[in-house]
PAZAPA-4460 file (N, C-alpha, C; in steps of 0.05 Angstrom, whole numbers, plus 32768, in hexadecimal, padded with zeros to 4 digits):
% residues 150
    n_x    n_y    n_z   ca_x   ca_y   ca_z    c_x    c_y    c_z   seq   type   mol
   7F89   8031   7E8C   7F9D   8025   7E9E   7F93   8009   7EA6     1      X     A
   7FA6   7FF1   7EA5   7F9E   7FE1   7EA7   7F96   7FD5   7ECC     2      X     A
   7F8A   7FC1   7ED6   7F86   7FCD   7EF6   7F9D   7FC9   7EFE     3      X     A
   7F97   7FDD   7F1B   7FAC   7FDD   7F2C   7FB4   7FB6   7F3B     4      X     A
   7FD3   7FBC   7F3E   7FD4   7F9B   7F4F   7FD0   7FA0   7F6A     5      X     A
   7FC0   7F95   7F7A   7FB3   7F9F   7F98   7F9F   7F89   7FA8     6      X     A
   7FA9   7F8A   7FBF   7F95   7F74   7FC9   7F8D   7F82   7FE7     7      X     A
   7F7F   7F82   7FF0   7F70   7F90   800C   7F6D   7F7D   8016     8      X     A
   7F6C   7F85   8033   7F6D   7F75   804D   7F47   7F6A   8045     9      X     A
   7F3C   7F55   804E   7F21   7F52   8045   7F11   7F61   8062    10      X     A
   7F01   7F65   8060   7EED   7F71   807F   7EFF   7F87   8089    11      X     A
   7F07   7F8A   80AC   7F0A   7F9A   80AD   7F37   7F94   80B8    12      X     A
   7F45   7F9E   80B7   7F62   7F9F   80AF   7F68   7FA4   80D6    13      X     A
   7F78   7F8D   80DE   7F7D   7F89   80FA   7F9C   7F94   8103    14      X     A
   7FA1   7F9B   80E7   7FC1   7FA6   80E4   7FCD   7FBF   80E6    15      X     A
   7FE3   7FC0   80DF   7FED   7FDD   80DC   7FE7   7FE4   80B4    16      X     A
   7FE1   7FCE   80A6   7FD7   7FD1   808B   7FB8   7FC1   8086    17      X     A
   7FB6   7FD0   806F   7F9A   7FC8   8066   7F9D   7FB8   804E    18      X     A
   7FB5   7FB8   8045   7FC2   7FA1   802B   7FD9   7FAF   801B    19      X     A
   7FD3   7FA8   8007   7FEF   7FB5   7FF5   7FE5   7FB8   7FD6    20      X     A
   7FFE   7FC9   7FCA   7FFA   7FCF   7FB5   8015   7FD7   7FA0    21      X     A
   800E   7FC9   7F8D   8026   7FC0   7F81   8029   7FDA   7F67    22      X     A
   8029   7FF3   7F60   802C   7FFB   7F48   8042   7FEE   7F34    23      X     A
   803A   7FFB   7F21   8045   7FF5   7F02   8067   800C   7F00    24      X     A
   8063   8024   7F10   8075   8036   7F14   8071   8049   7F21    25      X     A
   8088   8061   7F20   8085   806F   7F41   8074   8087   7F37    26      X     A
   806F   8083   7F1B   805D   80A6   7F14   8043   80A0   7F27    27      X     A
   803C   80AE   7F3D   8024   80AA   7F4A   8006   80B4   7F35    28      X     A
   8006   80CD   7F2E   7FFA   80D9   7F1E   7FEA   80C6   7F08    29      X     A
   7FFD   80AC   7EFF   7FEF   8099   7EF4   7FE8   8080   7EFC    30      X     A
   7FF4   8077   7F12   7FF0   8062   7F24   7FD5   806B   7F3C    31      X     A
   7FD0   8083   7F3F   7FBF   8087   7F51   7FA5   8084   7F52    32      X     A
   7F9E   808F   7F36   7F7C   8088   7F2A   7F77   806F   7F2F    33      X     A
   7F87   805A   7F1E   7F7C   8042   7F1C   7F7C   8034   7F38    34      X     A
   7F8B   803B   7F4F   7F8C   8032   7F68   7F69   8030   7F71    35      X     A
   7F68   8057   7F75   7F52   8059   7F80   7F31   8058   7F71    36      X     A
   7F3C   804F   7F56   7F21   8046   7F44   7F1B   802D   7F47    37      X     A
   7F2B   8016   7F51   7F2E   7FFA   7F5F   7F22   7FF9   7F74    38      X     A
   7F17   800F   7F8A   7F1B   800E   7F9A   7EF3   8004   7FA3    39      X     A
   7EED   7FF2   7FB1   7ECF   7FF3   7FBD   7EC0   8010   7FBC    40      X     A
   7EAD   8018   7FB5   7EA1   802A   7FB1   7E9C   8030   7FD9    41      X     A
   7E90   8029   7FE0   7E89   8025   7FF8   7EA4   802D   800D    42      X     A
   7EB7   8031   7FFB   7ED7   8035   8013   7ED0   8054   800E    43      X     A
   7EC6   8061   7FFB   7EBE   807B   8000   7EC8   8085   7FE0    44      X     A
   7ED4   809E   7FE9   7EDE   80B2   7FD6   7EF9   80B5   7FDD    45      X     A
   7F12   80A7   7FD2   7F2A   80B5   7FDA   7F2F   80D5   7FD6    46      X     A
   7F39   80E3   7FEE   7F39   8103   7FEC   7F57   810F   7FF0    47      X     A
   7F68   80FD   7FFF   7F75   8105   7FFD   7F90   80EE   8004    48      X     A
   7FA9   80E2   7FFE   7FC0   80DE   8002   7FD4   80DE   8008    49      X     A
   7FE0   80C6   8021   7FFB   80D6   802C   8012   80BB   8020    50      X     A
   8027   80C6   8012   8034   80B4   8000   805F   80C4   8016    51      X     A
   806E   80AE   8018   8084   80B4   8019   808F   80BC   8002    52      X     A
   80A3   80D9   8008   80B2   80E1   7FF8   80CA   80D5   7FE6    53      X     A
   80D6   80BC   7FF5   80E9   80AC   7FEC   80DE   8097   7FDA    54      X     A
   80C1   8091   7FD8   80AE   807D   7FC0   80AA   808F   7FA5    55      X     A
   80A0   80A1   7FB2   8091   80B1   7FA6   80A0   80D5   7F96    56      X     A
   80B6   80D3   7F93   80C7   80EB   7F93   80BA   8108   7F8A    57      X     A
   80AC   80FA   7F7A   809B   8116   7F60   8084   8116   7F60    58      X     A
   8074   810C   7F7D   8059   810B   7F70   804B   812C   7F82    59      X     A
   803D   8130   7F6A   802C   8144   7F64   801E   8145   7F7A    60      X     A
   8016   8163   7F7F   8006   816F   7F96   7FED   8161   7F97    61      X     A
   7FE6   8160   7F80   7FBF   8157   7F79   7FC8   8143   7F61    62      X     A
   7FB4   812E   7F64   7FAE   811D   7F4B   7F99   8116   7F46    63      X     A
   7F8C   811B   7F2D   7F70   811E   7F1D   7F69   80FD   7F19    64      X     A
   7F49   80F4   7F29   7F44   80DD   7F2B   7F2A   80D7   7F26    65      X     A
   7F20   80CE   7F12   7F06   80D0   7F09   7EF2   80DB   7F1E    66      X     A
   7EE8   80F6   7F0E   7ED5   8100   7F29   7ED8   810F   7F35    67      X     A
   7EF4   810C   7F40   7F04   8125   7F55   7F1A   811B   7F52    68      X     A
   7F32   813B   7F69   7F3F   813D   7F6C   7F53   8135   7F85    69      X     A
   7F69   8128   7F87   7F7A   8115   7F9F   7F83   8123   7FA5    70      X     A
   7F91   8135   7FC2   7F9B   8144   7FCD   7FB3   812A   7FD4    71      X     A
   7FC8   8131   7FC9   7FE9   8121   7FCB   7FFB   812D   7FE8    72      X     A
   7FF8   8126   7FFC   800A   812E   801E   8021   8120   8016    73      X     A
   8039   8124   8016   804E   8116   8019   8059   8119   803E    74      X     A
   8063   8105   8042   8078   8103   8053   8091   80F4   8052    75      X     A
   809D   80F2   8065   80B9   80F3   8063   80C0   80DA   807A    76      X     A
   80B3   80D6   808E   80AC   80C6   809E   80BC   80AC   809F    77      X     A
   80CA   80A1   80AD   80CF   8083   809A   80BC   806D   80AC    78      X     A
   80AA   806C   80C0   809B   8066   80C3   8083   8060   80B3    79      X     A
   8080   8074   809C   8073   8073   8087   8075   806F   8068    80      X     A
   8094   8064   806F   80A5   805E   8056   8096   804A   8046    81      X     A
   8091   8041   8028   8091   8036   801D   806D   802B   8020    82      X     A
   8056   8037   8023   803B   803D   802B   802B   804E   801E    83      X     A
   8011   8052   8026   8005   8068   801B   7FE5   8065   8026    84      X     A
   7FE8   8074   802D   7FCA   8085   8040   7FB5   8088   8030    85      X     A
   7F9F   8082   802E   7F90   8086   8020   7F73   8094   8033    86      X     A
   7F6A   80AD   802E   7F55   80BC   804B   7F41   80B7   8035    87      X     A
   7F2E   80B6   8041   7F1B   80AB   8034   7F01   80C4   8040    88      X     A
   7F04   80DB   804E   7EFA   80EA   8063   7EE9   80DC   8074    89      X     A
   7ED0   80E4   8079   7EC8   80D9   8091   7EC6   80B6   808A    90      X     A
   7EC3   80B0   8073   7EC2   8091   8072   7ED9   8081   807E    91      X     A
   7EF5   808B   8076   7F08   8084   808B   7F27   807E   8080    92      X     A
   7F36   8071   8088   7F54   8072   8076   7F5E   8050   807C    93      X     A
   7F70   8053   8064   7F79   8037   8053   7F92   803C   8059    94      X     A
   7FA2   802F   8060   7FC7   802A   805E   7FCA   8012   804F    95      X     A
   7FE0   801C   8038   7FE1   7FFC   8024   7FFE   7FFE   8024    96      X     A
   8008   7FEC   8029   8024   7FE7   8021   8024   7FE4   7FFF    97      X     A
   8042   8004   7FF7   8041   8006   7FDD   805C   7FF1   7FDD    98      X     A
   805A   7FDB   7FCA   806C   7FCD   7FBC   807D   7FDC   7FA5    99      X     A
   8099   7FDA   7FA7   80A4   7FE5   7F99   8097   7FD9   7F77   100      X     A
   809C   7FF6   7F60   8098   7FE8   7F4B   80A8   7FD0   7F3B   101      X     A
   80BE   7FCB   7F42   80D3   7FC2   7F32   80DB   7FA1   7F48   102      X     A
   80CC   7FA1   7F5B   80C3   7F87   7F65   80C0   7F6C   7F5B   103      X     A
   80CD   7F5D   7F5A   80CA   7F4B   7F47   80B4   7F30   7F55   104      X     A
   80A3   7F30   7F3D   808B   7F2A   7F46   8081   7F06   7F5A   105      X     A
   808B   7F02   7F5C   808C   7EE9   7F7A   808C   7EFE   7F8B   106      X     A
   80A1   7F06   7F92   80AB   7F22   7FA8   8087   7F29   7FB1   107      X     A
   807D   7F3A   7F99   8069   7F4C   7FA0   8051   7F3C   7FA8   108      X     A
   8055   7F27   7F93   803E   7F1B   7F9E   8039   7F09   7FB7   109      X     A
   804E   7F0C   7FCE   8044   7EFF   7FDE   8048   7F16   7FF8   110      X     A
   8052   7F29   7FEE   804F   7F3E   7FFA   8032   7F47   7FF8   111      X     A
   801F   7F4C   7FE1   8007   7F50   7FE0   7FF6   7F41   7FEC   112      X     A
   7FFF   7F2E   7FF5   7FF0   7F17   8006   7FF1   7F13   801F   113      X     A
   800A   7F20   802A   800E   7F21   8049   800E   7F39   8055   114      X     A
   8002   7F52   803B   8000   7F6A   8051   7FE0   7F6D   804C   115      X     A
   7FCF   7F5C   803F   7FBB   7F5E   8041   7FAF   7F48   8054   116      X     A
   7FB9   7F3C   8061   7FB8   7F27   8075   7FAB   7F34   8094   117      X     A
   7F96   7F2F   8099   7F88   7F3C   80AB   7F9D   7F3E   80C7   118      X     A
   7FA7   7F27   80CA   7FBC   7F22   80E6   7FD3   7F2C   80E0   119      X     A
   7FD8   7F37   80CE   7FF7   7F41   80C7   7FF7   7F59   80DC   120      X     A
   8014   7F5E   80EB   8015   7F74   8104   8033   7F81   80FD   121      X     A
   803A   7F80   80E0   804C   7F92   80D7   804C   7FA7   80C6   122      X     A
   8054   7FC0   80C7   8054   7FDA   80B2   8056   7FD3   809C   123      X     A
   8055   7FE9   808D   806A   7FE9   8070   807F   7FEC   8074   124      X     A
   808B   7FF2   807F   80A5   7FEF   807F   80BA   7FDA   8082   125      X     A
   80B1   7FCB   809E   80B1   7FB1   80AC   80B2   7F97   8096   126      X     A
   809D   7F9A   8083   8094   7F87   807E   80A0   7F89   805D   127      X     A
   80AD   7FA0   8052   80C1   7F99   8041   80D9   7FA0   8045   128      X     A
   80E2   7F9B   805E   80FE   7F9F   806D   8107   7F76   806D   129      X     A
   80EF   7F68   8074   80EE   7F51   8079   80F4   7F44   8054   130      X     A
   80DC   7F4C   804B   80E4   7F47   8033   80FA   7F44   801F   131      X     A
   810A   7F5D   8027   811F   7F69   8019   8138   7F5E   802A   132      X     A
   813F   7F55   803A   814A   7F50   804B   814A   7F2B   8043   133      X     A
   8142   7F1C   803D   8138   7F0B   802B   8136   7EED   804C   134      X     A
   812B   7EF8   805D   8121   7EE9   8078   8116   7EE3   806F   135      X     A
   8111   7EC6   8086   8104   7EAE   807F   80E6   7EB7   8094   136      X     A
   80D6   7EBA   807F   80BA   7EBE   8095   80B9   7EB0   80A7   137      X     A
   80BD   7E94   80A9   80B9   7E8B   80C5   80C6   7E90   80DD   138      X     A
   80DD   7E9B   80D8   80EC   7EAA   80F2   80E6   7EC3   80F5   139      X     A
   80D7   7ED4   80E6   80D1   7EE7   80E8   80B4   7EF5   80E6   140      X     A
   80AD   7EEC   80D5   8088   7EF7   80D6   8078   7EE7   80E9   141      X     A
   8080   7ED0   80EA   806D   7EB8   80FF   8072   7EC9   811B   142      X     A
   8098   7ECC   811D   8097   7ED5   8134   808C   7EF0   8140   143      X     A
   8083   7F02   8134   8071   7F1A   8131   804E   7F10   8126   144      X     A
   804C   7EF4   8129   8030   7EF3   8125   8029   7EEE   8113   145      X     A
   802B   7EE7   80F4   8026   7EE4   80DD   802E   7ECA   80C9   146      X     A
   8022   7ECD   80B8   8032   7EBB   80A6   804F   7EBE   8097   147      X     A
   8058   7EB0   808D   8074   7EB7   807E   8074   7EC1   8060   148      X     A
   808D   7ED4   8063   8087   7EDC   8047   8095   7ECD   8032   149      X     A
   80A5   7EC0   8039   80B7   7EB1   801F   80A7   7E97   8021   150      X     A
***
């Protein structure tokens, strides 16, 4: 698999995200390895996953990840719409804003850049509501604190 597209908040994440992550498609089962094989050794051992049902329609209970096995939680949440949890157990947990796959790539990529933005103070949801919605960051992310996304 070639790597995942992903960028992390650097140090420690002052947000409601820790960055984002762009897959290739919605099969999680193959998008998931290479996520958490990307991932700092030091962020721990991913153990387990909480992914929305409406991203994610079919993904599998468990997914096999070099080493071990990913326990897959779905919810339904729309607070947690379009995201994904990453528990790391006692080392600790990751929220990445999941970018849709079919995103056309300007789109994602500045979305990858402003949810990994330490000062960013918007969800996943929020923050491709703005996107999609095709607002002008400066009336809207500045005014919630951030930079702009267009």
């Amino acid at each position: 698999m070639p790597l995942p597209r992903l960028s992390v908040t650097p140090d420690v994440s002052h947000g409601p995200l820790d960055g984002a992550w762009w897959p290739r498609c919605d099969a999680l089962e193959l998008e998931l390895p290479a996520l958490v094989g990307s991932l700092d050794p030091a962020v721990g051992t991913v153990i387990r996953v909480t992914v929305d049902t409406a991203s994610w329609p079919d993904a599998p209970q468990t997914v096999l990840a070099p080493g071990h096995v990913i326990e897959v939680s779905l919810t339904g949440l729309a607070a947690e719409a379009h995201a994904i949890t990453l528990d790391c157990g006692t080392v600790g947990r990751w929220e990445l804003l999941v970018i849709p796959p079919d995103e056309p790539a300007g789109a994602a990529s500045r979305l990858l850049t402003a949810a990994a933005d330490p000062e960013n103070p918007l969800s996943a949801p929020r923050i491709l509501a703005l996107a999609e919605n095709g607002l002008d960051g400066e009336a809207t992310w500045e005014s919630e604190g951030g930079p702009g996304l267009r």
